[in-house]
C-alpha positions in Angstrom: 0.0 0.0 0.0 3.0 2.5 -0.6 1.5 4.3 -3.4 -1.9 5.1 -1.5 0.5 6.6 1.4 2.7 8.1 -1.0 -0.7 9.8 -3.0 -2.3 11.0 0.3 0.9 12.5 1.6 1.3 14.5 -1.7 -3.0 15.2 -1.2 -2.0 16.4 2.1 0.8 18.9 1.0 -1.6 20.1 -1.8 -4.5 20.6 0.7 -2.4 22.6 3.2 -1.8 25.1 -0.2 -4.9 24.8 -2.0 -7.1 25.7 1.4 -4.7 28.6 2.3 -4.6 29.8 -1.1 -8.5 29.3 -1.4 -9.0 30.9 2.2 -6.9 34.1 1.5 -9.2 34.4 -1.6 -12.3 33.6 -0.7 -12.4 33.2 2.8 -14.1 30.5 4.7 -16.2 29.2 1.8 -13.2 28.8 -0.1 -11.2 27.5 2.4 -13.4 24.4 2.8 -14.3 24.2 -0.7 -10.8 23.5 -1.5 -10.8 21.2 1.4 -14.0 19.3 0.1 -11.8 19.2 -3.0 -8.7 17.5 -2.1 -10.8 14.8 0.2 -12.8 13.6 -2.4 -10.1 13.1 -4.8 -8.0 11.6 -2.2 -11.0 9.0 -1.3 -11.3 8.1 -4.6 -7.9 7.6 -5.5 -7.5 5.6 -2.1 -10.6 3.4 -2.4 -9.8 2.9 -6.3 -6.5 1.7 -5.4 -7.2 -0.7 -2.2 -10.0 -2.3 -4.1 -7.8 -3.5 -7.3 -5.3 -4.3 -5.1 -7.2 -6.3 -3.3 -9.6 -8.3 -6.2 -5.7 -9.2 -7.5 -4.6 -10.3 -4.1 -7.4 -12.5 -4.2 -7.0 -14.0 -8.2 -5.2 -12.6 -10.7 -7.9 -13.0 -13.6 -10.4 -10.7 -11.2 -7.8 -7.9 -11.7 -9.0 -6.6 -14.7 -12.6 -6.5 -14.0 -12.2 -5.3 -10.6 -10.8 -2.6 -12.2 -13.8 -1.8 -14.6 -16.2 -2.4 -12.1 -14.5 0.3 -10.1 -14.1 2.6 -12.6 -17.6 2.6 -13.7 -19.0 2.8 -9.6 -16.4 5.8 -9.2 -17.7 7.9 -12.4 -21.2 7.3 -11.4 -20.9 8.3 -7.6 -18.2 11.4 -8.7 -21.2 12.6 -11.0 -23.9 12.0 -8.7 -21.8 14.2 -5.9 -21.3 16.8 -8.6 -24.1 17.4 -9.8 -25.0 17.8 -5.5 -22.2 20.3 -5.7 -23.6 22.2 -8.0 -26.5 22.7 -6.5 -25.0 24.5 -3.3 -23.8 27.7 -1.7 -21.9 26.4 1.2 -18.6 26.1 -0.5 -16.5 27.8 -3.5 -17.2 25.9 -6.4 -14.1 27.4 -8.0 -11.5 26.6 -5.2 -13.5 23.0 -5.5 -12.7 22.5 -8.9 -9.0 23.6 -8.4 -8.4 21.8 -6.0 -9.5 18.7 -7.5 -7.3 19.3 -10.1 -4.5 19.5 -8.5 -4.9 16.6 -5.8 -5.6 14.7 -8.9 -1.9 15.8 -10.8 -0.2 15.2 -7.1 -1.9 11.7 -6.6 -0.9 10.6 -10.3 2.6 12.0 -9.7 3.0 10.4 -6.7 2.0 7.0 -8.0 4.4 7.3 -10.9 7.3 7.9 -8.4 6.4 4.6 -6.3 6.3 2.8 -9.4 9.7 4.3 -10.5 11.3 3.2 -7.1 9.5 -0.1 -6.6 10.0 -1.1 -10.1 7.8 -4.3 -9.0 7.5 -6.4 -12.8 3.7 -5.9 -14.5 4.2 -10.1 -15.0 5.3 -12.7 -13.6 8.8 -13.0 -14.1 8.4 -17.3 -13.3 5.9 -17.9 -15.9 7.6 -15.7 -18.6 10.7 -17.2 -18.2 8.9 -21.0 -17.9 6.5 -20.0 -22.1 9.4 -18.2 -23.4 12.7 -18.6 -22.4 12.2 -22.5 -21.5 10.3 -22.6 -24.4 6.5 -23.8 -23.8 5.6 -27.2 -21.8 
């Protein structure tokens, strides 16, 4: 689970600027807009991540449609809570928006790091070796 802490450690530097850039701007309505923001893309980033990790743990051919499956529940529910958003005066819209935006760019930067320092294999180096090194059995 490196790259989940990794991506909410970078959500959590971006929050601390996004809700003091958003609060100098517009106040308290900014402030937790941009707060609102970088939590929901840091709750879907997270839940994304533990639940395909988690349908691969369990058998490698449930990886890929875990991964749809996710996908699709994630654009639906992201939809349904903006369209919500929309609808509301509570919070600045704009810092929202922004503030998505750039807890998404910190959360995909971050991954890409982990996966530069891990550099775990995307197969399994035993079975490629076994069908074409070996040659096939």
């Amino acid at each position: 689970m490196t790259a989940i802490r990794a991506g909410s450690m970078a959500c959590a530097g971006v929050a601390v600027i996004a809700v003091g850039v958003a609060g100098a701007a517009s106040g308290g309505r900014g402030a937790l807009g941009a707060l609102l923001g970088v939590a929901l893309a840091t709750a879907f980033f997270s839940f994304g991540r533990a639940a395909v990790a988690y349908g691969g743990r369990r058998h490698r051919s449930l990886l890929l449609p875990v991964a749809f499956g996710v996908y699709l529940f994630e654009i639906v529910v992201l939809g349904g809570v903006l369209v919500a958003a929309q609808r509301q005066d509570a919070f600045n819209q704009t810092a929202f928006a922004w503030s998505i935006l750039a807890a998404v760019v910190a959360w995909v930067a971050a991954e890409i790091i982990v996966a530069l320092r891990t550099r775990e294999p995307i197969f399994d180096p035993e079975e490629f070796r076994r069908t074409h090194v070996d040659g096939p059995r």
